[in-house]
C-alpha positions in Angstrom: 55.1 72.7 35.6 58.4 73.2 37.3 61.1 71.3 36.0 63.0 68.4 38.3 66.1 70.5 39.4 64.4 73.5 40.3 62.4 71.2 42.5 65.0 69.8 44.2 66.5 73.3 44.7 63.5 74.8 46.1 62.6 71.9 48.6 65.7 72.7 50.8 65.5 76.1 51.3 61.4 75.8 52.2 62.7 73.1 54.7 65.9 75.7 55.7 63.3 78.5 56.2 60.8 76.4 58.3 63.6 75.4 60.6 65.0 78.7 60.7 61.1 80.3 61.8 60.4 77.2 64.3 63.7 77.6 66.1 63.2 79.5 69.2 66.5 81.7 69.8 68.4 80.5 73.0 68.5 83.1 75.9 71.2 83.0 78.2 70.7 83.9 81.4 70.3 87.3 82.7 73.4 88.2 84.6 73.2 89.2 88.4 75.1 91.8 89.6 74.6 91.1 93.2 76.6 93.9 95.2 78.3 93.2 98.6 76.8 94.2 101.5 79.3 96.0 103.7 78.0 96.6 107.0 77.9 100.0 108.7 81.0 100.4 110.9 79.9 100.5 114.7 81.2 103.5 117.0 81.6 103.3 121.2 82.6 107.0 122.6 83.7 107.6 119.0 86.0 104.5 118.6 85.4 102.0 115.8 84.8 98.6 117.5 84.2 96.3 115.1 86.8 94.0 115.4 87.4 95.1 119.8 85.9 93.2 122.4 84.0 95.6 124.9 83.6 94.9 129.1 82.1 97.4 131.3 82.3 97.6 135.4 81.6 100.0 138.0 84.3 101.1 140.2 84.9 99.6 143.5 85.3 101.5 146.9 88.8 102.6 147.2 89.6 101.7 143.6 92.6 103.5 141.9 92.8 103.9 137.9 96.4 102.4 138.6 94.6 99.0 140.0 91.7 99.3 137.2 94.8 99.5 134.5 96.9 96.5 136.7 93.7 94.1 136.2 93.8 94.6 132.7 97.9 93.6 132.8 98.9 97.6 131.8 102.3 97.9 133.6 103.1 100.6 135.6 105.2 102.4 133.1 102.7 102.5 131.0 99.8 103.5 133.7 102.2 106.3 134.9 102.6 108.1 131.4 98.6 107.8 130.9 98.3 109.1 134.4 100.9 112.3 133.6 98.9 112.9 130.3 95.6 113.2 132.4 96.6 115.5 134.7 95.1 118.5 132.2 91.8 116.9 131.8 91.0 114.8 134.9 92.2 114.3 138.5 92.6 110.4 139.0 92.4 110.5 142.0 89.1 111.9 142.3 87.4 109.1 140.1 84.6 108.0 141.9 83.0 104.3 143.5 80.2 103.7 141.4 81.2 105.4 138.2 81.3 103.6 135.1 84.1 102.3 132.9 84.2 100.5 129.7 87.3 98.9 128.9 88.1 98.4 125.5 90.7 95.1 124.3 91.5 93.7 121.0 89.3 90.3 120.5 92.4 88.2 119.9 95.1 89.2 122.8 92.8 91.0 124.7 95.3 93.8 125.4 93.6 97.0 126.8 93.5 99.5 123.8 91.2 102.1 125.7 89.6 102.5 128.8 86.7 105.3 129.0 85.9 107.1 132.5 81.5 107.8 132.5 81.7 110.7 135.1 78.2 111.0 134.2 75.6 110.3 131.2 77.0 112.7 129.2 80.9 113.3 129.8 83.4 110.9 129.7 87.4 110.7 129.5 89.3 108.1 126.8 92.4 106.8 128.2 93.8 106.0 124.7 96.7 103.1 125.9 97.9 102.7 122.2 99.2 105.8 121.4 98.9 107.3 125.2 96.6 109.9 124.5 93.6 111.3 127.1 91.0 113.1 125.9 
């Protein structure tokens, strides 16, 4: 027979142990890395246009480049050094009625920031009015 303190000694570590084996160990939850999804950046005539707003026309009969620039509130200054930087890659005054442009404009002032010529499906002349580049 097992004497009275032993007794009392052994009772609370059965009753520790049977706690400790019924208690189910907490999980925490799995973190989620969730990585961002950055969108491809989308290219016009090798421009990044994201953030531009586009507009496209077809030139009118008698139509100059120095009108088409005027209608999109280029000055003259301005139309006459883009017209000067053209004169190694395309004759302006040869652009034809019924040609395609697309006209390029930041989304929030909608200032002209390019203007691209289609003389046909394949070539095409940038009018760059930032940095008054053709090419």
């Amino acid at each position: 027979m097992i004497k009275l303190p032993v007794k009392i000694f052994i009772l609370p570590v059965f009753l520790l142990l049977l706690h400790a084996c019924n208690h189910k160990q907490k999980t925490l939850p799995e973190e989620t890395c969730s990585e961002e999804i950055i969108p491809e950046p989308s290219f016009l005539y090798n421009i990044c246009i994201d953030s531009l707003c586009i507009r496209e026309g077809a030139i009118q009969k008698n139509q100059t480049l120095s009108q088409i620039l005027n209608n999109f509130g280029v000055n003259n200054g301005e139309t006459n050094a883009i017209i000067q930087k053209s004169k190694n890659i395309i004759d302006v005054r040869k652009i034809n009625a019924g040609k395609m442009y697309t006209a390029i404009l930041s989304n929030d002032s909608l200032q002209l920031h390019y203007l691209v010529y289609k003389e046909n499906d394949i070539d095409y002349v940038v009018f760059n009015l930032k940095y008054t580049l053709v090419y």
